[in-house]
Backbone and ligand atoms as CSV (ligand in chain L), in Angstrom:
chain,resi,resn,atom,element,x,y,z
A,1,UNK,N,N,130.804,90.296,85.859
A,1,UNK,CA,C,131.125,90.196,84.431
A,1,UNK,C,C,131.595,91.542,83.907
A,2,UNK,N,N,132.976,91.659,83.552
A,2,UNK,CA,C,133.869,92.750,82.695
A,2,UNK,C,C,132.294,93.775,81.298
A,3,UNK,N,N,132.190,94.593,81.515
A,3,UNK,CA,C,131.459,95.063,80.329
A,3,UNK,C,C,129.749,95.063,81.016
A,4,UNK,N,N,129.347,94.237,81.510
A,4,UNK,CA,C,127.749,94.149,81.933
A,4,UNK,C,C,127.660,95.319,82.857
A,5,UNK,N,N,126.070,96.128,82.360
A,5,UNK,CA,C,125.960,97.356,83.311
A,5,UNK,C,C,125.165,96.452,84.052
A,6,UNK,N,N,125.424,96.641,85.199
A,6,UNK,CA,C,123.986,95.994,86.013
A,6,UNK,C,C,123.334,96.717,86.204
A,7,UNK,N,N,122.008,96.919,85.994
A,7,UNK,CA,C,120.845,97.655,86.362
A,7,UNK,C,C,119.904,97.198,87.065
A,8,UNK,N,N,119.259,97.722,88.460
A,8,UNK,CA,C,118.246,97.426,89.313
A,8,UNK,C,C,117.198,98.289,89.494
A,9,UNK,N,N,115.989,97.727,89.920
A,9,UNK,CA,C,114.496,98.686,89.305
A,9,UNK,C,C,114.419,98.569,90.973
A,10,UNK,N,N,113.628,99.614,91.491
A,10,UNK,CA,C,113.492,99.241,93.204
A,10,UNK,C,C,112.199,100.002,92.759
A,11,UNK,N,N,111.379,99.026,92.953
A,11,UNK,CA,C,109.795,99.259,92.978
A,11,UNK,C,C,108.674,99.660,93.856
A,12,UNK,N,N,108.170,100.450,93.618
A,12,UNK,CA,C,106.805,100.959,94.985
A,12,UNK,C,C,106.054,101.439,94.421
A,13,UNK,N,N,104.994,101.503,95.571
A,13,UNK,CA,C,103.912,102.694,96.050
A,13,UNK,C,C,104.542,103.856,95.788
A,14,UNK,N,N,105.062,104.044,97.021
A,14,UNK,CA,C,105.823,105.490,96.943
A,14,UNK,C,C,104.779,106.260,97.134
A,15,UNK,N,N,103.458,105.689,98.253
A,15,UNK,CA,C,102.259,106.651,98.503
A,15,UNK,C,C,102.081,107.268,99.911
A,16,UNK,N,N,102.515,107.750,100.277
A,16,UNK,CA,C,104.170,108.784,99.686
A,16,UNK,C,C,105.196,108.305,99.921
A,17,UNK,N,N,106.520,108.890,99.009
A,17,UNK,CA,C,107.487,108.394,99.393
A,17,UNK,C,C,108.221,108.769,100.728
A,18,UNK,N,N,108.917,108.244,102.009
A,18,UNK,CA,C,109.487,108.539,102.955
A,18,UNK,C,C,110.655,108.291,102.998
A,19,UNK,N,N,111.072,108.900,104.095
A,19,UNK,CA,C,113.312,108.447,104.098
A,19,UNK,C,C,113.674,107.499,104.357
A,20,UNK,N,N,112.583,106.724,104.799
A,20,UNK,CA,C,112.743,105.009,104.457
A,20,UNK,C,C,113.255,104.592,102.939
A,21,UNK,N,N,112.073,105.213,101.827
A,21,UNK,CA,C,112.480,104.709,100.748
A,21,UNK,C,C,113.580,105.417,100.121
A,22,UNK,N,N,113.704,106.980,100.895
A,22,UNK,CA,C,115.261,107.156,99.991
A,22,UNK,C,C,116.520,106.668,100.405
A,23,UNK,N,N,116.396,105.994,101.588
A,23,UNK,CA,C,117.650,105.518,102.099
A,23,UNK,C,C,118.007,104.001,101.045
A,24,UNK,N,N,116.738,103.437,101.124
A,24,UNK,CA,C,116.963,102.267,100.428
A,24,UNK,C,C,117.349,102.583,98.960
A,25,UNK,N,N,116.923,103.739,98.121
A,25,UNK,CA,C,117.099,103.891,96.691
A,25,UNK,C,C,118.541,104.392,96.691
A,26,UNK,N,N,119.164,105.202,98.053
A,26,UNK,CA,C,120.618,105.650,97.954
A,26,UNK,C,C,121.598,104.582,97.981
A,27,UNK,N,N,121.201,103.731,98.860
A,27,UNK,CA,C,121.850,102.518,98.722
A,27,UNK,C,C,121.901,101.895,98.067
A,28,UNK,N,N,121.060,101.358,97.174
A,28,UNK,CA,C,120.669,100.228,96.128
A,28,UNK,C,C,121.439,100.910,95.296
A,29,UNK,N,N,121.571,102.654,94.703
A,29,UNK,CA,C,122.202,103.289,93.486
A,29,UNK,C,C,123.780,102.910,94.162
A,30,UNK,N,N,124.445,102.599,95.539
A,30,UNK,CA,C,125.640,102.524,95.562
A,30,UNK,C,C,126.009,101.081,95.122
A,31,UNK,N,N,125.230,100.199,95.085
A,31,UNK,CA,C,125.397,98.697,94.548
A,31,UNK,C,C,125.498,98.509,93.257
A,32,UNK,N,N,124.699,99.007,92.481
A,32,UNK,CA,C,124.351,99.153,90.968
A,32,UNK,C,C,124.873,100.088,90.312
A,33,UNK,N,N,125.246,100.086,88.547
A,33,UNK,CA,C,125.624,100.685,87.772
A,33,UNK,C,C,124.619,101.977,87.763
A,34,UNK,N,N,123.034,101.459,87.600
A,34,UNK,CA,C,121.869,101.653,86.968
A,34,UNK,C,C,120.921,101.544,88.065
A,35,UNK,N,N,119.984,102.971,88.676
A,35,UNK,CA,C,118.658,102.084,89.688
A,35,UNK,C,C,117.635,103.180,88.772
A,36,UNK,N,N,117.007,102.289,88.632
A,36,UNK,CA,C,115.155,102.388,88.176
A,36,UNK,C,C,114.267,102.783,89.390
A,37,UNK,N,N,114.139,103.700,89.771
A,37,UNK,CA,C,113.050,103.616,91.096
A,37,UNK,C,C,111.737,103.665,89.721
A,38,UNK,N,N,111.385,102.725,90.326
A,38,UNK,CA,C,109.783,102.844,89.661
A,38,UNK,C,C,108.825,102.814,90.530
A,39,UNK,N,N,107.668,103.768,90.214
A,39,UNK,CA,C,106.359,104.115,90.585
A,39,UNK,C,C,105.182,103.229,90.422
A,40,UNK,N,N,104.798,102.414,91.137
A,40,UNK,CA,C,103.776,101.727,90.608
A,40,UNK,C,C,102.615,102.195,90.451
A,41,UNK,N,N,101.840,102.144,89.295
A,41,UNK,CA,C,100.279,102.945,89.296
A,41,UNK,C,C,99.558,102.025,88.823
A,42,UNK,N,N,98.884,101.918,90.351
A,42,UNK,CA,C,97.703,101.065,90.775
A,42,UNK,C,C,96.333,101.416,90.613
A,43,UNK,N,N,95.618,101.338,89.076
A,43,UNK,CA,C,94.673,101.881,88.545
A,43,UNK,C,C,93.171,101.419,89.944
A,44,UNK,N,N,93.426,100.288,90.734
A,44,UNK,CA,C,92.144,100.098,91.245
A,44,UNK,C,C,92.005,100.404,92.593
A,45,UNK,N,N,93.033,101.514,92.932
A,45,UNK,CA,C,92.504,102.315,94.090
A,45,UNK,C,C,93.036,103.490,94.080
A,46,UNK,N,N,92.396,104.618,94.916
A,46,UNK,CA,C,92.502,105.349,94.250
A,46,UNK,C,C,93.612,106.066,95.160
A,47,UNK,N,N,95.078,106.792,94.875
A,47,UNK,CA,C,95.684,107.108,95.826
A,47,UNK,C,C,95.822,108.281,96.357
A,48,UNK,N,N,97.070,108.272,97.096
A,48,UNK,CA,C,96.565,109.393,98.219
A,48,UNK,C,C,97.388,110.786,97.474
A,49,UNK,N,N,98.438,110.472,96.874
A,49,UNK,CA,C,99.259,111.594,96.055
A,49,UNK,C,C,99.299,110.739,94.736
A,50,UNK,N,N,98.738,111.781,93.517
A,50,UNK,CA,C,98.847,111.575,92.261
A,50,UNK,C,C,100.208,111.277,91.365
A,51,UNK,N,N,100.195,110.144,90.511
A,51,UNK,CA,C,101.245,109.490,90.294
A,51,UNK,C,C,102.278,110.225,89.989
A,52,UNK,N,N,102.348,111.516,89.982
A,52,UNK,CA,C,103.114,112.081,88.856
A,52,UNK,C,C,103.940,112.881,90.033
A,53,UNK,N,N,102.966,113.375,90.807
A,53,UNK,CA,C,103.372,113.903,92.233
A,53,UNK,C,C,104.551,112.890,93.036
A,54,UNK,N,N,104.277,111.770,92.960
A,54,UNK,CA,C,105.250,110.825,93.703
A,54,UNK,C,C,106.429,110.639,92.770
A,55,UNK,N,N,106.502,110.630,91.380
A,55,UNK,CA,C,107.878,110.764,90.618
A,55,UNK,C,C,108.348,112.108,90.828
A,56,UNK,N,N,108.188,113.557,90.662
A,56,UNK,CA,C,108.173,114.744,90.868
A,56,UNK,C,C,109.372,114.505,92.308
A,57,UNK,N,N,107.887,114.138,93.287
A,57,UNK,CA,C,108.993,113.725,94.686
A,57,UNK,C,C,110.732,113.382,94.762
A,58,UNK,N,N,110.344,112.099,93.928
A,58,UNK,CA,C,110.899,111.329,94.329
A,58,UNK,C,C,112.287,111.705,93.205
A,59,UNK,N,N,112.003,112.226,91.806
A,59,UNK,CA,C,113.010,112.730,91.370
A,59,UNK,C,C,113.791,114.019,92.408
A,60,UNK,N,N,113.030,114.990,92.091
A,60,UNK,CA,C,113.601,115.863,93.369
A,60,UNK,C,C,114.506,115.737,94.945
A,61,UNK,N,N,114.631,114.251,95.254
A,61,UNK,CA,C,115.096,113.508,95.801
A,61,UNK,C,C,116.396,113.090,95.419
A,62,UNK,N,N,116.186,111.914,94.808
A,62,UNK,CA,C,116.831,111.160,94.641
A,62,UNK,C,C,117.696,111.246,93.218
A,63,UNK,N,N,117.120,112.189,92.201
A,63,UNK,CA,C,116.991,112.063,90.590
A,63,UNK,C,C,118.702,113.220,90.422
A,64,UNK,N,N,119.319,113.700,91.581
A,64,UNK,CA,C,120.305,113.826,91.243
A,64,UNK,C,C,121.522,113.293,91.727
A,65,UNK,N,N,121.150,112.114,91.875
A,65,UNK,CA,C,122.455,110.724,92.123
A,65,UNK,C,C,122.747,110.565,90.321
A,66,UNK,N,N,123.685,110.283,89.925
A,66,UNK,CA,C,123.823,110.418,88.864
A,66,UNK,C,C,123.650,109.262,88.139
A,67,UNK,N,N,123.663,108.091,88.834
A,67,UNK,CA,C,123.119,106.732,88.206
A,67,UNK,C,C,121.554,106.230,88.183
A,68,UNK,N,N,120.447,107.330,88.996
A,68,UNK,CA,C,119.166,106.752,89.164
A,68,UNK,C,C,118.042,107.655,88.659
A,69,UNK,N,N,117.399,107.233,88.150
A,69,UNK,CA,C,116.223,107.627,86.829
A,69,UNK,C,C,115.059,106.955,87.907
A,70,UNK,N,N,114.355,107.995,87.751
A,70,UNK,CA,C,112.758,107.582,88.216
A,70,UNK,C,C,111.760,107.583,87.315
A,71,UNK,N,N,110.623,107.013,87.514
A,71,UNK,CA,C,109.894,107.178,86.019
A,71,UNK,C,C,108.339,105.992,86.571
A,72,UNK,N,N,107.397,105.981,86.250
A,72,UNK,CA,C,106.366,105.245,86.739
A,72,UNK,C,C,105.971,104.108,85.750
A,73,UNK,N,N,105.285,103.233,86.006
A,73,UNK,CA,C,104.678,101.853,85.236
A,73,UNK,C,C,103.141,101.236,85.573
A,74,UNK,N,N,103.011,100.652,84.601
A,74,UNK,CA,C,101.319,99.984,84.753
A,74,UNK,C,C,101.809,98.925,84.725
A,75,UNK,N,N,100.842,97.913,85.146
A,75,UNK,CA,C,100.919,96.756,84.391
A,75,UNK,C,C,102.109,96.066,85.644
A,76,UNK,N,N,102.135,94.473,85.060
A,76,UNK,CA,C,103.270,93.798,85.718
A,76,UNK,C,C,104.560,93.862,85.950
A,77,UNK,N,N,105.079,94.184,87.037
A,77,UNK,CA,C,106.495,95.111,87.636
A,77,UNK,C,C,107.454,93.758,86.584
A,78,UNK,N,N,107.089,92.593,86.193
A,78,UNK,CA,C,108.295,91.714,85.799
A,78,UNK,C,C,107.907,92.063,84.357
A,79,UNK,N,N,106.960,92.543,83.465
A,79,UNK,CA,C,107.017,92.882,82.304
A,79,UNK,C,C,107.445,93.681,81.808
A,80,UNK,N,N,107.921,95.283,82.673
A,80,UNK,CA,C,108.515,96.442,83.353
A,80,UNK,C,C,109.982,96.120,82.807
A,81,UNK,N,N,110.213,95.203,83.973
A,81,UNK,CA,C,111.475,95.104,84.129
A,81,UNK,C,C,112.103,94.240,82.850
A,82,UNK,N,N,111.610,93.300,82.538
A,82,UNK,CA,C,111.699,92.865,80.731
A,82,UNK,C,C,112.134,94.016,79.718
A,83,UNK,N,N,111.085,94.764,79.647
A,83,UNK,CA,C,111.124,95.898,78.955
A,83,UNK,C,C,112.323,96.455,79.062
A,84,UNK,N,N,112.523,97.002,80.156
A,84,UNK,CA,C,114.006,97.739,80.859
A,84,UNK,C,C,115.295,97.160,80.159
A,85,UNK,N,N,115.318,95.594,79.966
A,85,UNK,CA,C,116.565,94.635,80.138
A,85,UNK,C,C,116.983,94.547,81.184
A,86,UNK,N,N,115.979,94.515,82.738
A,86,UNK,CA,C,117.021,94.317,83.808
A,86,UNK,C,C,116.035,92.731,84.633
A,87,UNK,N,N,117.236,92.467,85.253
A,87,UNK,CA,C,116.998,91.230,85.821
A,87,UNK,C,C,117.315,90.919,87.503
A,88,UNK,N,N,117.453,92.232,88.379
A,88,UNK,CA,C,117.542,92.169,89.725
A,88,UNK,C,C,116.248,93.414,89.836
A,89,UNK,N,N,115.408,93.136,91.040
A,89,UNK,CA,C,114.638,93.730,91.505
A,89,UNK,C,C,115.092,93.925,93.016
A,90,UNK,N,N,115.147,95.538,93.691
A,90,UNK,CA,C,115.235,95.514,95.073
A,90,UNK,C,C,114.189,96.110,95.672
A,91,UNK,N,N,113.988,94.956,96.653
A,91,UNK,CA,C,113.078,95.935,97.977
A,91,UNK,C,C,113.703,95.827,99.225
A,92,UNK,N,N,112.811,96.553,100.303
A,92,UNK,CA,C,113.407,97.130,101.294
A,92,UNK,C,C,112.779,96.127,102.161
A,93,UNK,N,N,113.277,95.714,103.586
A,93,UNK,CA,C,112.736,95.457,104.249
A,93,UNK,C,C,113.050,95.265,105.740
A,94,UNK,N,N,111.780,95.952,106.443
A,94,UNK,CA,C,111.559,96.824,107.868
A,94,UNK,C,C,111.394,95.519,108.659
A,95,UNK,N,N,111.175,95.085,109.038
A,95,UNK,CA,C,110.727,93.953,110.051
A,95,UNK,C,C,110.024,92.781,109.688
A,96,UNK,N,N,109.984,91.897,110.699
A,96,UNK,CA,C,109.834,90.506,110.337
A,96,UNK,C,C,107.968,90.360,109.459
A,97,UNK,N,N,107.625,91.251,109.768
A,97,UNK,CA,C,106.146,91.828,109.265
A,97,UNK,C,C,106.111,91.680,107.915
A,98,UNK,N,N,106.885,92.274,107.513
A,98,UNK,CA,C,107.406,92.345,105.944
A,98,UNK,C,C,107.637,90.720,104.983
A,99,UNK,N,N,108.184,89.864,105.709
A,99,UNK,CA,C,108.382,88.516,105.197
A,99,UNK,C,C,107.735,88.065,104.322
A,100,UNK,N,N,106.943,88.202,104.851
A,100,UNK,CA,C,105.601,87.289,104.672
A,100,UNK,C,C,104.669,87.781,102.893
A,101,UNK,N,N,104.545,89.324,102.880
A,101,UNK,CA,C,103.945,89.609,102.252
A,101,UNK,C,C,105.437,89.841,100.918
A,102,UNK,N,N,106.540,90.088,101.433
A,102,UNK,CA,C,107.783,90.344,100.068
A,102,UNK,C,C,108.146,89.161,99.820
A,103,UNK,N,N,107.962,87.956,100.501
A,103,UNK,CA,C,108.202,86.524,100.060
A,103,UNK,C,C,106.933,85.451,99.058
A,104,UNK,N,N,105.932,86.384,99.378
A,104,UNK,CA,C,104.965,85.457,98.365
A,104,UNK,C,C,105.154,86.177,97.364
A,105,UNK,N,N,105.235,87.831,97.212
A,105,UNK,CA,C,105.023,88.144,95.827
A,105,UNK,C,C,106.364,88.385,95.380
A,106,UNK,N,N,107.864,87.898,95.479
A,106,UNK,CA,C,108.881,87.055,95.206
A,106,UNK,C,C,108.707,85.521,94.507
A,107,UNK,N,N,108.146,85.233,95.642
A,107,UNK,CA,C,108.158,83.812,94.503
A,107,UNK,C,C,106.939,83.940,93.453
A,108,UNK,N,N,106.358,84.779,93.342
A,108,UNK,CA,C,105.183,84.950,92.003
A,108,UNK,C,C,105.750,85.594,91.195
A,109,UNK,N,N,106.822,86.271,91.636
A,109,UNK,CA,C,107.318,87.007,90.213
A,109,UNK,C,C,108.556,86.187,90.007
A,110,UNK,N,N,108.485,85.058,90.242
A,110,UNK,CA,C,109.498,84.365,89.893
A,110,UNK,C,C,109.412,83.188,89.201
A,111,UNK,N,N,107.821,82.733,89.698
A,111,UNK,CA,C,107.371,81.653,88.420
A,111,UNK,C,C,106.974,82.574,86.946
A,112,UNK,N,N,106.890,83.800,87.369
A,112,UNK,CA,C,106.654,84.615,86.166
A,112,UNK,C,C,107.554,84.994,85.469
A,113,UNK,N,N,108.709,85.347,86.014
A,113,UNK,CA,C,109.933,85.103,85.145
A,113,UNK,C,C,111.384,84.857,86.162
A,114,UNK,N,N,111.321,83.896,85.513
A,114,UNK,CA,C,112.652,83.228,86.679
A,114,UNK,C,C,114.055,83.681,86.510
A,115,UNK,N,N,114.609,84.198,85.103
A,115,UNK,CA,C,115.526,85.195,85.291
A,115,UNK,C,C,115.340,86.311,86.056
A,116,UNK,N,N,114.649,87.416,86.690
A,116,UNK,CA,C,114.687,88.039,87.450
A,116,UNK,C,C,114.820,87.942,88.660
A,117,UNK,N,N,115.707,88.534,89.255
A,117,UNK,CA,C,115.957,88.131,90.929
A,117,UNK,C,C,115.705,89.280,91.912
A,118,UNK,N,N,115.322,88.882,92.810
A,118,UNK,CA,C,114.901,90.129,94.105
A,118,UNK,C,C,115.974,89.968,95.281
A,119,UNK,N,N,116.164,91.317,95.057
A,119,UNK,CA,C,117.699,91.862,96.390
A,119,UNK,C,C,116.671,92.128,96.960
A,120,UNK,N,N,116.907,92.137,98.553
A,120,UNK,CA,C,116.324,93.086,99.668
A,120,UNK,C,C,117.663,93.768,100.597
A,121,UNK,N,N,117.394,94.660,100.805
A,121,UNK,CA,C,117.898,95.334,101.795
A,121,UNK,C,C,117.803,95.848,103.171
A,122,UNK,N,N,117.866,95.752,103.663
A,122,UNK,CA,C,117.215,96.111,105.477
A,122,UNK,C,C,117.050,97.293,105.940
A,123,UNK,N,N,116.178,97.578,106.221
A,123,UNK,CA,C,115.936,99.132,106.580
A,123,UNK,C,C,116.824,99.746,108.092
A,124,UNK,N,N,117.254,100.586,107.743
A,124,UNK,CA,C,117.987,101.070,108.609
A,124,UNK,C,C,117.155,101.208,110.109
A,125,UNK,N,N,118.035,101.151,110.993
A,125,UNK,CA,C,117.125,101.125,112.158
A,125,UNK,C,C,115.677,102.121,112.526
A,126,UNK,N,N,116.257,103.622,112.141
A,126,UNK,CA,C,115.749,104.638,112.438
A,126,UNK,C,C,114.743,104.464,111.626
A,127,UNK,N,N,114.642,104.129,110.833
A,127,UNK,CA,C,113.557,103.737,109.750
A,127,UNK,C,C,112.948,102.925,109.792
A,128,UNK,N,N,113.062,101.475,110.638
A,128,UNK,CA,C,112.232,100.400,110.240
A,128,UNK,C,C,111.119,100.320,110.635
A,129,UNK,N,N,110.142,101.588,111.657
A,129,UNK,CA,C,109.050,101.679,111.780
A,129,UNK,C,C,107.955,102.927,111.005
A,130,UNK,N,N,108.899,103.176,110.081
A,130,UNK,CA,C,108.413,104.297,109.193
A,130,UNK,C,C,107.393,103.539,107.993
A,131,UNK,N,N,106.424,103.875,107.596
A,131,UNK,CA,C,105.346,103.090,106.575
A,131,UNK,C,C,104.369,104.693,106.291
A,132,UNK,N,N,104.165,104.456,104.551
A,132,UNK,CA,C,103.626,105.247,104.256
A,132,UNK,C,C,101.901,105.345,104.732
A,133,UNK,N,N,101.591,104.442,104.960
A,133,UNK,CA,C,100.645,104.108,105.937
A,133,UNK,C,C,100.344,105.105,106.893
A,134,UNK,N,N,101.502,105.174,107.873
A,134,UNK,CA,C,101.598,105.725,108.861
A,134,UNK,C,C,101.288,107.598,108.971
A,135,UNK,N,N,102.501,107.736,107.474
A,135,UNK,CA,C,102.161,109.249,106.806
A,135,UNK,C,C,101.249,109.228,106.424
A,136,UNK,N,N,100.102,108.708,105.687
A,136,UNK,CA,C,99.117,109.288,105.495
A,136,UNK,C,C,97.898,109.566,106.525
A,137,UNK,N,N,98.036,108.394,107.573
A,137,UNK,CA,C,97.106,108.916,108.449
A,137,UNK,C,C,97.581,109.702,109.342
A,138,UNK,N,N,99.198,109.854,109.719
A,138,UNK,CA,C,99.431,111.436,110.733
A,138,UNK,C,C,98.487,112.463,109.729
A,139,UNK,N,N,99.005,112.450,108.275
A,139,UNK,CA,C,98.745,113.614,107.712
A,139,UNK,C,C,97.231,113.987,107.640
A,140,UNK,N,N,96.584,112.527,107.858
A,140,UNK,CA,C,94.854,112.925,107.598
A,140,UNK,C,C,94.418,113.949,108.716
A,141,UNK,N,N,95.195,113.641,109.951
A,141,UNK,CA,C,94.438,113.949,110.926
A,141,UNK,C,C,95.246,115.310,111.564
A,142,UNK,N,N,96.057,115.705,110.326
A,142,UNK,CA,C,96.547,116.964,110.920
A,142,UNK,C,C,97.845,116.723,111.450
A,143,UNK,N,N,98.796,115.655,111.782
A,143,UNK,CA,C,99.869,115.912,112.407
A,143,UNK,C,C,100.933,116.340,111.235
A,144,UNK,N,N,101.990,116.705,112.471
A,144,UNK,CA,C,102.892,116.871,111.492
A,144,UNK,C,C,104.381,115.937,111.185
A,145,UNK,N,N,104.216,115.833,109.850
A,145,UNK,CA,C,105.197,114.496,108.944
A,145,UNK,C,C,106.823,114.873,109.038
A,146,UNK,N,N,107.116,115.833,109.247
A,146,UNK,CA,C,108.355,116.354,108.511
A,146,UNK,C,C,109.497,115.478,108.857
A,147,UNK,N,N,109.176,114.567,109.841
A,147,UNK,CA,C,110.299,113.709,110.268
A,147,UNK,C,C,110.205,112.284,109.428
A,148,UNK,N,N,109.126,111.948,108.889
A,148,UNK,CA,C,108.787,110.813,107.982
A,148,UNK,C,C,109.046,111.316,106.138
A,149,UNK,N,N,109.322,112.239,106.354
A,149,UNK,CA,C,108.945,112.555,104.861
A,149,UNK,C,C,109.643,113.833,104.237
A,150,UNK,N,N,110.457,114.048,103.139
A,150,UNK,CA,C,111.252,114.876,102.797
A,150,UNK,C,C,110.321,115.812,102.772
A,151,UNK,N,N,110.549,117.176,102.183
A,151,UNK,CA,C,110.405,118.566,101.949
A,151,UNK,C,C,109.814,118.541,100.755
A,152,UNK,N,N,110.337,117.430,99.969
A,152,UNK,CA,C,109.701,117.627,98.152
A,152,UNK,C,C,108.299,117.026,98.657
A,153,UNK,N,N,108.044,116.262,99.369
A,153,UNK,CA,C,106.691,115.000,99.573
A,153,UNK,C,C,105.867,116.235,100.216
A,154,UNK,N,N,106.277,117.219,101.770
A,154,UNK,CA,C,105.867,117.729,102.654
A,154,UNK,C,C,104.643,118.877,101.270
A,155,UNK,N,N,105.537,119.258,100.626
A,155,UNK,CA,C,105.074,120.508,99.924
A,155,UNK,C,C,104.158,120.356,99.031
A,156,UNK,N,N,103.817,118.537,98.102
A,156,UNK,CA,C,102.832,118.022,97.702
A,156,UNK,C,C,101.504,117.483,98.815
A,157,UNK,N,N,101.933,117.654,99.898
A,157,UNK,CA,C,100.419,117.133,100.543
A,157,UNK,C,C,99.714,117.773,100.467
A,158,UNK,N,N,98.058,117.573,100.998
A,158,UNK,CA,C,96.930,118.171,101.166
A,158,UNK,C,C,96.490,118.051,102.582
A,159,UNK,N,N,95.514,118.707,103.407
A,159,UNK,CA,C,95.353,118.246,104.511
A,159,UNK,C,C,93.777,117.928,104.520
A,160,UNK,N,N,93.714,116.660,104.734
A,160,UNK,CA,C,92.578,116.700,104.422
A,160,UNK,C,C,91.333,116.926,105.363
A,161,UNK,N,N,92.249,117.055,106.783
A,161,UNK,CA,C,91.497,117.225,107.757
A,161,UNK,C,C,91.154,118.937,108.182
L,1,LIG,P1,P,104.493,98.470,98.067
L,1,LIG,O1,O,105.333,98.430,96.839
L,1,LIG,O2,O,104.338,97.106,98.674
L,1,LIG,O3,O,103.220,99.229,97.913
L,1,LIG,P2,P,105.952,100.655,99.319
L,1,LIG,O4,O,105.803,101.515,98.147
L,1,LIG,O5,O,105.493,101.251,100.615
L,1,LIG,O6,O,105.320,99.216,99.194
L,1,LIG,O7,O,107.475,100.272,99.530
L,1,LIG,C1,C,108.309,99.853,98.477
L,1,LIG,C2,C,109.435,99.035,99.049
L,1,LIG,O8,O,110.147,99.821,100.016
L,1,LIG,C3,C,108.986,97.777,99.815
L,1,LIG,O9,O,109.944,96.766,99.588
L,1,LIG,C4,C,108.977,98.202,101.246
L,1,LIG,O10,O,109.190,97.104,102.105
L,1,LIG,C5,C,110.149,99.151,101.258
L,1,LIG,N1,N,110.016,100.122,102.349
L,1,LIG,C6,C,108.918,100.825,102.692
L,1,LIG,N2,N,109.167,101.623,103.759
L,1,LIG,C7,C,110.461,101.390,104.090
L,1,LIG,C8,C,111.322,101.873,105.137
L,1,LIG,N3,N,110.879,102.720,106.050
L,1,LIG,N4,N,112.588,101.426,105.176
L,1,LIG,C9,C,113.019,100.533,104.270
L,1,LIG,N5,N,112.267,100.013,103.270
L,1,LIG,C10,C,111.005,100.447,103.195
């Protein structure tokens, strides 16, 4: 449609963010007018880098593509995205692992609001076994991330081991 900005929110953890997720946010900003990386802050556990730390990141990243704004949210990612005026949501996705858990909470945010639609994108090869998961426990136990995880993320960790 002539005149419509399209704008897309690509939603996470982002605990921590890895070059998994900036590949997917570089891409998603080449599809879209407008990308929203949003931060999700998940008041009932407690995480591993502080919310503000993972926008920080992730701006420092990504925040000088000239179409993508980072910024964090509470509350329901489709009430978010209401708010916003946008109506495509993207996530990423690594392997057949992934299905399962981005397809139920797809169709829940879709009886929740059915104008909103979810893009996925496929994780690049080199990436599709990368999970922040993974970074936090190299990082618990002392290894070293630098291949999972930019320089802005590397310089916010702690070691906790
Ligand atoms: P969640 O929002 O479920 O807590 P994450 O913050 O880890 O998950 O990831 C946000 C989105 O990015 C998800 O759609 C996830 O599948 C995707 N993603 C995570 N890691 C990668 C990766 N290495 N490559 C591509 N996509 C990824």
């Amino acid at each position: 449609m002539p005149g419509t900005m399209r704008r897309a929110i690509y939603p996470g953890s982002f605990d921590p963010p890895t070059f998994g997720h900036l590949d997917i946010a570089e891409r998603a900003a080449g599809l879209f007018d407008e990308l929203i990386v949003a931060v999700g802050e998940n008041s009932d556990k407690a995480p591993f880098l502080p919310v503000e730390d993972r926008v920080a990141a992730l701006e420092e990243c990504v925040g000088s593509l000239r179409n993508v704004r980072v910024t964090s949210f509470r509350g329901l990612l489709v009430d978010f995205a209401r708010g916003q005026g946008c109506h495509v949501l993207v996530r990423g996705l690594r392997a057949v692992s992934d299905f399962e858990y981005e397809f139920r909470v797809t169709m829940a945010n879709r009886r929740l609001a059915p104008e909103v639609e979810t893009v996925f994108l496929f994780a690049r090869d080199e990436y599709s076994f990368l999970a922040s998961s993974v970074v936090r426990e190299v990082n618990r136990l002392g290894g070293d991330v630098s291949e999972f995880v930019p320089e802005a993320v590397r310089r916010r960790l702690g070691h906790s081991v």
